[in-house]
TORPA-4810 file (N, C-alpha, C, O; in nm, 3 decimals):
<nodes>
NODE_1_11.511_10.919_9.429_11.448_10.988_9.540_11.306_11.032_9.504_11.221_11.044_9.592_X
NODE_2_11.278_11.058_9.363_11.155_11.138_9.313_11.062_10.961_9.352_10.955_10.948_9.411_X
NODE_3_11.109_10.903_9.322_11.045_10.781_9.311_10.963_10.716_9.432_10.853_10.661_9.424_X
NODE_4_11.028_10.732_9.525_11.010_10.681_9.653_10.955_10.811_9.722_10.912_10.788_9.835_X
NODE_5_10.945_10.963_9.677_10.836_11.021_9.719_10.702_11.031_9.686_10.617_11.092_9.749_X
NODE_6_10.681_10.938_9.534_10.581_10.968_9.466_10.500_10.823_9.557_10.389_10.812_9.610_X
NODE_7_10.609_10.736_9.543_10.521_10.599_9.570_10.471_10.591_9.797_10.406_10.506_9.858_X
NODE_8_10.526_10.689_9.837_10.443_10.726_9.956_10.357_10.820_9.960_10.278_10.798_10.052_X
NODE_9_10.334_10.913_9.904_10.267_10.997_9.832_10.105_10.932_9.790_9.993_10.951_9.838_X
NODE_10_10.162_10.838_9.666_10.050_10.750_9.672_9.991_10.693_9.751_9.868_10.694_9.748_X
NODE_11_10.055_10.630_9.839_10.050_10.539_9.939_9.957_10.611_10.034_9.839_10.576_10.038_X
NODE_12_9.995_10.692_10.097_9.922_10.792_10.187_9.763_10.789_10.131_9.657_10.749_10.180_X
NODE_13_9.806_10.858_9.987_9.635_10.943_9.903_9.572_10.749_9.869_9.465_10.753_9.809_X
NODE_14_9.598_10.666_9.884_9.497_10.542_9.860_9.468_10.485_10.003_9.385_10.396_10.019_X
NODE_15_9.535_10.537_10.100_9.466_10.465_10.286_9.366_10.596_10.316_9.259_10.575_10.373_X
NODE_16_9.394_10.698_10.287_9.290_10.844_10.266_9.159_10.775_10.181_9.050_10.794_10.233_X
NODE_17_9.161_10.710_10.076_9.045_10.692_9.970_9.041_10.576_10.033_8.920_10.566_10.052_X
NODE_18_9.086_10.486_10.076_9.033_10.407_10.135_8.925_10.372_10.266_8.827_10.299_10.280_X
NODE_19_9.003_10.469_10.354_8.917_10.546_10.465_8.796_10.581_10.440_8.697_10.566_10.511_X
NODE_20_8.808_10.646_10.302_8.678_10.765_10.288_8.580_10.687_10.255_8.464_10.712_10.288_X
NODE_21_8.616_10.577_10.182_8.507_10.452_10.137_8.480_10.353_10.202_8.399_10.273_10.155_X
NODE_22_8.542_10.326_10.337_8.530_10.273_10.459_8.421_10.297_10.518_8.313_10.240_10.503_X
NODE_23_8.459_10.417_10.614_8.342_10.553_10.623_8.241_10.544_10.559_8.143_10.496_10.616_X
NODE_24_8.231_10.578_10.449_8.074_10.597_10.380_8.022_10.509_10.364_7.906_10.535_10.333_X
NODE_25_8.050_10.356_10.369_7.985_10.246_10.334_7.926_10.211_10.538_7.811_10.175_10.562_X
NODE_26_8.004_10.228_10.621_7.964_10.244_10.737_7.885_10.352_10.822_7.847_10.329_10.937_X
NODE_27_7.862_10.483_10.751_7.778_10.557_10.790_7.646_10.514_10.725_7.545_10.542_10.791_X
NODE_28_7.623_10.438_10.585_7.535_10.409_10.519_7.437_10.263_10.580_7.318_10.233_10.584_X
NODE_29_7.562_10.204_10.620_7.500_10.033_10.704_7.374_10.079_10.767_7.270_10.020_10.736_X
NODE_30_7.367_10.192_10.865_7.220_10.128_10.941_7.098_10.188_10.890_6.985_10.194_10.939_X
NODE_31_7.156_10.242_10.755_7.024_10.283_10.675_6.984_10.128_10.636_6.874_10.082_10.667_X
NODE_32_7.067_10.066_10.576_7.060_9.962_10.497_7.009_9.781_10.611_6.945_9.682_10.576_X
NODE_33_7.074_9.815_10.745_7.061_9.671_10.796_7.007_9.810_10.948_7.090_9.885_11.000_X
NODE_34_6.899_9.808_10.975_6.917_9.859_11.116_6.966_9.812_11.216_6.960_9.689_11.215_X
NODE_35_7.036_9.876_11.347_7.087_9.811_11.453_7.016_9.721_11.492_6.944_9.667_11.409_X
NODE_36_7.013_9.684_11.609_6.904_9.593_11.719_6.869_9.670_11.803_6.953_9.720_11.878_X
NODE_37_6.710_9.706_11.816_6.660_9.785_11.903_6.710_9.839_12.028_6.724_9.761_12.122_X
NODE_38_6.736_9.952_12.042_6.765_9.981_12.165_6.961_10.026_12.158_7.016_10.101_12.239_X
NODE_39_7.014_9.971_12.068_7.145_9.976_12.044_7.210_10.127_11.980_7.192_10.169_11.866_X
NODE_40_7.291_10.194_12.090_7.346_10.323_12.056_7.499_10.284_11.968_7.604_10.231_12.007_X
NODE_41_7.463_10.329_11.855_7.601_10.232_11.775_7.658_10.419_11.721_7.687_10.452_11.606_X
NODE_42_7.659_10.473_11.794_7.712_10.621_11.726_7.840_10.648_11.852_7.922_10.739_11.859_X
NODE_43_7.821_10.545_11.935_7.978_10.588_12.068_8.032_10.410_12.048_7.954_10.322_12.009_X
NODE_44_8.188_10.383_12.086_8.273_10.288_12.121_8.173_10.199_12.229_8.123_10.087_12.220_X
NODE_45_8.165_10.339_12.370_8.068_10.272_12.451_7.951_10.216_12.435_7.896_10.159_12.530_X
NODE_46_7.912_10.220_12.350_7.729_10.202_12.338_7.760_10.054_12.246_7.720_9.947_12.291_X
NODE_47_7.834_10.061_12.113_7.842_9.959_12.070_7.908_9.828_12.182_7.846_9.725_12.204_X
NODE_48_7.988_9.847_12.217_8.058_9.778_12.331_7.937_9.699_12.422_7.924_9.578_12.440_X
NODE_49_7.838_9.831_12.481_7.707_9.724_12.538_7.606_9.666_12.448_7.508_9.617_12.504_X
NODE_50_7.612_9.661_12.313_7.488_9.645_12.311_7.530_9.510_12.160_7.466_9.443_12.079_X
NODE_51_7.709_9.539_12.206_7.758_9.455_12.057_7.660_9.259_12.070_7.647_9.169_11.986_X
NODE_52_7.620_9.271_12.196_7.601_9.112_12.186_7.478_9.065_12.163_7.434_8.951_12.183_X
NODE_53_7.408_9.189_12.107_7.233_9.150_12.053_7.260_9.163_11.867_7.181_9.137_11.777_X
NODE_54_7.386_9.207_11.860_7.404_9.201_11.704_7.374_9.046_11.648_7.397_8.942_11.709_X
NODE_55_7.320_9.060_11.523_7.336_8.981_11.466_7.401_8.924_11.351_7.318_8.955_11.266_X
NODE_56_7.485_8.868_11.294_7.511_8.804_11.187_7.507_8.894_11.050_7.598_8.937_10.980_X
NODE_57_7.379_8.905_11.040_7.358_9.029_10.968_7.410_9.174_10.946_7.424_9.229_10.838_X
NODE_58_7.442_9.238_11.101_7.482_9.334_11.187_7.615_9.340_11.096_7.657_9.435_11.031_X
NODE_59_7.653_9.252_11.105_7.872_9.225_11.048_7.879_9.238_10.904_7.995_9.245_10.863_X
NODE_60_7.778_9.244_10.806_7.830_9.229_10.687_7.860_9.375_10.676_7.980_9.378_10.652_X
NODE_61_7.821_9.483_10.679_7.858_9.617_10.628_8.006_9.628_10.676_8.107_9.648_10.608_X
NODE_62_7.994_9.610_10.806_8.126_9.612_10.866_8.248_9.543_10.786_8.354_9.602_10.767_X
NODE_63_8.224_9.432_10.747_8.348_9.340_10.684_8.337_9.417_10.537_8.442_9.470_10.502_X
NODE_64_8.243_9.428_10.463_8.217_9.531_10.336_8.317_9.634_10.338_8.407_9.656_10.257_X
NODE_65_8.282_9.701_10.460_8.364_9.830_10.422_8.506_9.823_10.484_8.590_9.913_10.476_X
NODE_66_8.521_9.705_10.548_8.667_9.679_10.569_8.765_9.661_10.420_8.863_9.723_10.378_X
NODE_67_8.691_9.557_10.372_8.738_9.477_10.240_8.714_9.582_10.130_8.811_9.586_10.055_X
NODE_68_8.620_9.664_10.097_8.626_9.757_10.014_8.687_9.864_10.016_8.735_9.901_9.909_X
NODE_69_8.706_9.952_10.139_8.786_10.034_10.190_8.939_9.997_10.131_8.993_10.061_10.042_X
NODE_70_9.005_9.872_10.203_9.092_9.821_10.141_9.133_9.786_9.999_9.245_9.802_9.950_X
NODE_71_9.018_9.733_9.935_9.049_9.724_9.761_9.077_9.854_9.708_9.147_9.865_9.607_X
NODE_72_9.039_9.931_9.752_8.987_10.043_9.669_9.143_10.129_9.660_9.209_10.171_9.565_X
NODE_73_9.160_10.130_9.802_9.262_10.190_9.814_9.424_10.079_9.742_9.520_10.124_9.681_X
NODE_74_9.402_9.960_9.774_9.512_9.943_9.723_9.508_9.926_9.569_9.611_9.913_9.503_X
NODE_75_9.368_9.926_9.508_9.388_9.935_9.381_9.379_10.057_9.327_9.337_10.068_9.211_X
NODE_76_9.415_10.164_9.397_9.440_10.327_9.358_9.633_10.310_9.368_9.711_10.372_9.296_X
NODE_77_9.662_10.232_9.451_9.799_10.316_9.466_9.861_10.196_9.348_9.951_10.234_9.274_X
NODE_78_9.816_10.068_9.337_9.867_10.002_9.214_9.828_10.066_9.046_9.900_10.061_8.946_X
NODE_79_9.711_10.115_9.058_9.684_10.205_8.949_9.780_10.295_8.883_9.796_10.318_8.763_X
NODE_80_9.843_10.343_8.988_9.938_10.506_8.986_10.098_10.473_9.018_10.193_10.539_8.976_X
NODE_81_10.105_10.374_9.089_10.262_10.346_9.104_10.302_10.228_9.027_10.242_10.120_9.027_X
NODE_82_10.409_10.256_8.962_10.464_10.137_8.851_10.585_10.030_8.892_10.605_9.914_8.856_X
NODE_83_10.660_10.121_8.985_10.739_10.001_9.071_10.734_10.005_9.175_10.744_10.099_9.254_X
NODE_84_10.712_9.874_9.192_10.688_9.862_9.317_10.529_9.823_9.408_10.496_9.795_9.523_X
NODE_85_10.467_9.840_9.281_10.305_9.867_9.297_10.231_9.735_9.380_10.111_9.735_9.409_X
NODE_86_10.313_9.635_9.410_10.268_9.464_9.438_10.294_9.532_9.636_10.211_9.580_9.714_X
NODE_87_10.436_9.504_9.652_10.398_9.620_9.791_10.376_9.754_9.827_10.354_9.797_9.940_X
NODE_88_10.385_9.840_9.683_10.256_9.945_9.787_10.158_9.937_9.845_10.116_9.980_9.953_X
NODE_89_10.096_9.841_9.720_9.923_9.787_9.789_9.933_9.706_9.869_9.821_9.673_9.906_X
NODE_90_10.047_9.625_9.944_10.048_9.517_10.051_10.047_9.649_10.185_9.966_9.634_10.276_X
NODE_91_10.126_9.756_10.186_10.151_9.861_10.246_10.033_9.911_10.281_10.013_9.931_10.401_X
NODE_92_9.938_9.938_10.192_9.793_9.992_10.205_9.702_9.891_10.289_9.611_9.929_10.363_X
NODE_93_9.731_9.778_10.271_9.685_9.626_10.361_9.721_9.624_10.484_9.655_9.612_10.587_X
NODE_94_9.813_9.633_10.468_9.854_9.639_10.606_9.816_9.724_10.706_9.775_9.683_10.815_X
NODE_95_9.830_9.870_10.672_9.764_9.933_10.721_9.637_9.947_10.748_9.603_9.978_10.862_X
NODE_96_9.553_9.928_10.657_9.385_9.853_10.755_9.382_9.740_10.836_9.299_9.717_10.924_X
NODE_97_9.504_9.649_10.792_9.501_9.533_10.923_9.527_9.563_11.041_9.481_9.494_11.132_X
NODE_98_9.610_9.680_11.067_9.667_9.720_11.173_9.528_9.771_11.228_9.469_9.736_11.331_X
NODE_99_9.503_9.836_11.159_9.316_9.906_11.233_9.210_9.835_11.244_9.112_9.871_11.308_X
NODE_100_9.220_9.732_11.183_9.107_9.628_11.191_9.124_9.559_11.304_9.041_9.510_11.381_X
NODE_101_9.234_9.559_11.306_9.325_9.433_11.502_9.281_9.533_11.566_9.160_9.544_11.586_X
NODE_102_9.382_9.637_11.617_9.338_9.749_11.716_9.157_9.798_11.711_9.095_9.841_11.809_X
NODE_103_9.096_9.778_11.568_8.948_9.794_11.644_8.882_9.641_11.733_8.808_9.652_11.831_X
NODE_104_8.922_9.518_11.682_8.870_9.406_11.707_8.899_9.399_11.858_8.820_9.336_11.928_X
NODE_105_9.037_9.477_11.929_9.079_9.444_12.083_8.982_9.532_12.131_8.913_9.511_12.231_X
NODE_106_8.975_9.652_12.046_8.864_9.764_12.127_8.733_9.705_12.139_8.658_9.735_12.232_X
NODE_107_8.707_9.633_12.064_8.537_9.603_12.044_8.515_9.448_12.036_8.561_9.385_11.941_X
NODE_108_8.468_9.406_12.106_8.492_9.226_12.125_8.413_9.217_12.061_8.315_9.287_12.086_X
NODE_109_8.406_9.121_11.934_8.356_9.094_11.829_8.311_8.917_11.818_8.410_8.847_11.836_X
NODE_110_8.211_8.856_11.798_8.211_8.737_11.796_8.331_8.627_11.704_8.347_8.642_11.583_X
NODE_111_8.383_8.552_11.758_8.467_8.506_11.685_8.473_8.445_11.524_8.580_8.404_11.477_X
NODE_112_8.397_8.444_11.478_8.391_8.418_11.348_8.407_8.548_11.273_8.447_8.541_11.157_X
NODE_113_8.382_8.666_11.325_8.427_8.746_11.208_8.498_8.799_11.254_8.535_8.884_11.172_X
NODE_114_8.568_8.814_11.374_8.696_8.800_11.406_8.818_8.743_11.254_8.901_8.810_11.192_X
NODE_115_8.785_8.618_11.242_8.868_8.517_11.176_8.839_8.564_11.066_8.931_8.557_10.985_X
NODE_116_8.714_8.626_11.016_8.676_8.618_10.877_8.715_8.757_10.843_8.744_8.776_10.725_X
NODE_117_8.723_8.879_10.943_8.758_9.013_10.870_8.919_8.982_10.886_8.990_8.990_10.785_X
NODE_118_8.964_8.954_10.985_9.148_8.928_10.950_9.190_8.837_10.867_9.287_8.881_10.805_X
NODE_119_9.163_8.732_10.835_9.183_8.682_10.673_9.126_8.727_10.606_9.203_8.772_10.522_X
NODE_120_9.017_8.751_10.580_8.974_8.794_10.421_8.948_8.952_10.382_8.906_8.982_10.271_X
NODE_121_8.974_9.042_10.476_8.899_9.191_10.436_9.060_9.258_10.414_9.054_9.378_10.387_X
NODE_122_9.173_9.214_10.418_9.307_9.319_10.423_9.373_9.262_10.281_9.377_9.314_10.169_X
NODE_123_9.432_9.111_10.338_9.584_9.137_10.237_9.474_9.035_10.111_9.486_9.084_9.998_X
NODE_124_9.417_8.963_10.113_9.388_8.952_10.009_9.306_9.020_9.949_9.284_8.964_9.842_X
NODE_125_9.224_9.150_9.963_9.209_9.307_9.886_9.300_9.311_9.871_9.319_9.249_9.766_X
NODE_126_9.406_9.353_9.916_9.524_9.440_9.925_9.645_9.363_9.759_9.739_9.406_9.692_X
NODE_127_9.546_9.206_9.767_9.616_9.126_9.653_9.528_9.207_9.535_9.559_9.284_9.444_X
NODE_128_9.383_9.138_9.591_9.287_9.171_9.458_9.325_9.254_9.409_9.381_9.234_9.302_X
NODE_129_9.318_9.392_9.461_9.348_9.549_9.432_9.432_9.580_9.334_9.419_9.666_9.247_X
NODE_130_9.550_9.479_9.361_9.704_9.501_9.281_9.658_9.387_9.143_9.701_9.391_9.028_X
NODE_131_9.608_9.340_9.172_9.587_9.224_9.046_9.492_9.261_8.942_9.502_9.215_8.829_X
NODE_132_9.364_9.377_8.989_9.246_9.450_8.904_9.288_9.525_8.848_9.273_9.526_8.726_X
NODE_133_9.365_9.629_8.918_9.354_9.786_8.935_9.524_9.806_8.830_9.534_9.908_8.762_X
NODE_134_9.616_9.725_8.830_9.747_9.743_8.799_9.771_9.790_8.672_9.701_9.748_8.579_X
NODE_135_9.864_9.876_8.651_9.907_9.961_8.508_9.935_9.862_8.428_10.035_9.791_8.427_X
NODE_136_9.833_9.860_8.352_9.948_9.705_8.165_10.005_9.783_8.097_9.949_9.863_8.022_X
NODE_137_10.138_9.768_8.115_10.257_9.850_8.015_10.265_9.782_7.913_10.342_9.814_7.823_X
</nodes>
Protein backbone atom coordinates (compact mmCIF):
# COMPACT_ATOMS: atom_id res chain seq x y z
CA UNK A 1 0.00 0.00 0.00
CA UNK A 2 3.04 2.38 1.03
CA UNK A 3 4.14 1.62 -2.46
CA UNK A 4 1.43 2.56 -4.62
CA UNK A 5 1.04 5.78 -2.50
CA UNK A 6 4.49 6.83 -3.01
CA UNK A 7 4.44 5.95 -6.79
CA UNK A 8 1.16 8.42 -7.27
CA UNK A 9 2.58 10.73 -5.12
CA UNK A 10 5.35 10.86 -7.50
CA UNK A 11 3.34 10.74 -10.24
CA UNK A 12 1.30 13.77 -9.34
CA UNK A 13 4.81 15.93 -8.08
CA UNK A 14 6.45 15.07 -11.91
CA UNK A 15 2.96 16.34 -14.14
CA UNK A 16 3.27 19.48 -11.40
CA UNK A 17 7.21 19.85 -12.60
CA UNK A 18 6.28 19.16 -15.68
CA UNK A 19 3.64 21.82 -16.01
CA UNK A 20 5.89 24.24 -14.35
CA UNK A 21 8.49 23.71 -17.16
CA UNK A 22 5.84 23.74 -19.74
CA UNK A 23 4.76 27.12 -18.53
CA UNK A 24 8.00 28.75 -18.27
CA UNK A 25 9.38 27.70 -21.49
CA UNK A 26 5.91 29.16 -22.95
CA UNK A 27 5.74 32.32 -21.07
CA UNK A 28 9.44 32.77 -22.30
CA UNK A 29 8.59 31.91 -26.33
CA UNK A 30 7.56 35.43 -27.31
CA UNK A 31 10.51 36.91 -25.75
CA UNK A 32 12.46 34.55 -27.81
CA UNK A 33 10.30 34.16 -31.35
CA UNK A 34 7.79 37.25 -31.32
CA UNK A 35 4.14 36.70 -32.28
CA UNK A 36 2.95 38.06 -35.73
CA UNK A 37 2.09 41.56 -35.56
CA UNK A 38 -1.01 42.44 -34.37
CA UNK A 39 -1.61 38.89 -32.64
CA UNK A 40 -3.17 38.88 -28.95
CA UNK A 41 -1.64 35.45 -27.88
CA UNK A 42 -2.35 36.17 -23.93
CA UNK A 43 -6.48 34.93 -24.44
CA UNK A 44 -7.74 31.27 -26.17
CA UNK A 45 -9.73 33.95 -28.17
CA UNK A 46 -7.13 36.06 -29.60
CA UNK A 47 -4.86 33.14 -30.40
CA UNK A 48 -7.80 31.36 -32.10
CA UNK A 49 -8.01 34.68 -34.52
CA UNK A 50 -4.91 35.38 -35.22
CA UNK A 51 -3.53 31.46 -35.05
CA UNK A 52 -3.41 31.58 -39.03
CA UNK A 53 -0.70 34.36 -39.55
CA UNK A 54 1.56 32.07 -37.31
CA UNK A 55 4.33 30.84 -38.66
CA UNK A 56 6.32 27.68 -38.63
CA UNK A 57 8.55 29.28 -36.47
CA UNK A 58 5.57 30.38 -34.12
CA UNK A 59 5.26 26.20 -33.21
CA UNK A 60 8.64 25.41 -32.09
CA UNK A 61 8.38 26.79 -28.42
CA UNK A 62 5.12 25.31 -28.32
CA UNK A 63 6.21 21.63 -29.27
CA UNK A 64 9.53 22.48 -26.90
CA UNK A 65 7.63 22.93 -24.06
CA UNK A 66 5.26 20.20 -24.80
CA UNK A 67 8.19 17.62 -25.19
CA UNK A 68 10.21 19.12 -22.37
CA UNK A 69 7.50 19.65 -19.99
CA UNK A 70 6.95 15.97 -20.59
CA UNK A 71 10.65 14.66 -20.30
CA UNK A 72 11.21 16.35 -17.42
CA UNK A 73 8.48 15.23 -15.66
CA UNK A 74 8.60 11.73 -16.61
CA UNK A 75 12.18 11.62 -15.96
CA UNK A 76 11.51 12.93 -12.29
CA UNK A 77 8.99 10.27 -11.47
CA UNK A 78 11.44 7.43 -13.10
CA UNK A 79 14.25 9.03 -11.09
CA UNK A 80 12.31 8.45 -7.69
CA UNK A 81 10.12 5.41 -8.32
CA UNK A 82 11.82 1.96 -8.57
CA UNK A 83 8.89 -0.23 -9.52
CA UNK A 84 7.17 0.34 -11.75
CA UNK A 85 9.01 3.46 -13.00
CA UNK A 86 8.61 2.35 -17.12
CA UNK A 87 4.66 3.14 -16.50
CA UNK A 88 4.77 5.80 -14.17
CA UNK A 89 6.48 7.82 -16.73
CA UNK A 90 4.06 6.38 -19.53
CA UNK A 91 1.32 7.75 -16.83
CA UNK A 92 3.02 11.19 -16.82
CA UNK A 93 2.73 10.88 -20.92
CA UNK A 94 -0.19 10.33 -21.04
CA UNK A 95 -1.31 12.81 -19.20
CA UNK A 96 0.18 15.68 -21.36
CA UNK A 97 -1.27 13.78 -24.30
CA UNK A 98 -4.52 14.08 -22.93
CA UNK A 99 -3.83 18.03 -22.77
CA UNK A 100 -2.08 18.34 -25.79
CA UNK A 101 -5.45 16.64 -27.77
CA UNK A 102 -7.92 18.68 -25.70
CA UNK A 103 -5.66 21.87 -26.45
CA UNK A 104 -5.23 20.93 -30.33
CA UNK A 105 -9.53 20.59 -30.52
CA UNK A 106 -9.51 23.98 -28.65
CA UNK A 107 -7.07 25.67 -30.93
CA UNK A 108 -6.97 24.55 -34.66
CA UNK A 109 -3.54 24.11 -35.28
CA UNK A 110 -2.02 23.55 -38.79
CA UNK A 111 -1.77 20.01 -39.52
CA UNK A 112 1.69 19.15 -39.40
CA UNK A 113 2.22 19.91 -35.94
CA UNK A 114 -0.80 18.58 -35.19
CA UNK A 115 0.95 15.11 -36.26
CA UNK A 116 4.26 16.21 -35.05
CA UNK A 117 3.31 17.33 -31.29
CA UNK A 118 1.04 13.98 -30.91
CA UNK A 119 3.74 11.66 -32.00
CA UNK A 120 6.70 13.09 -30.90
CA UNK A 121 6.23 15.60 -27.77
CA UNK A 122 4.35 12.78 -25.15
CA UNK A 123 5.08 9.05 -25.12
CA UNK A 124 8.26 9.08 -26.65
CA UNK A 125 9.54 11.81 -23.78
CA UNK A 126 7.60 9.95 -21.63
CA UNK A 127 10.11 6.86 -23.11
CA UNK A 128 13.21 9.16 -23.23
CA UNK A 129 12.54 10.32 -19.63
CA UNK A 130 12.40 6.67 -18.27
CA UNK A 131 15.45 5.60 -20.30
CA UNK A 132 17.82 9.01 -19.06
CA UNK A 133 16.51 9.76 -15.86
CA UNK A 134 16.07 5.89 -14.37
CA UNK A 135 17.57 4.65 -10.92
CA UNK A 136 20.85 2.01 -11.84
CA UNK A 137 20.58 -0.35 -8.95
Amino acid sequence: MIKVLKIIVFVLLGIVLGSIVNMGIIMVSGKIIPPPEGADVTTMEGLKASIHRFEPKHFLFPFLAHALGTLVGSGFVSRFVTSHALLSSFVVGIFFLIGGTINILMLPSPLWFIALDLVGAYLPMSYLGWLVFQKKE
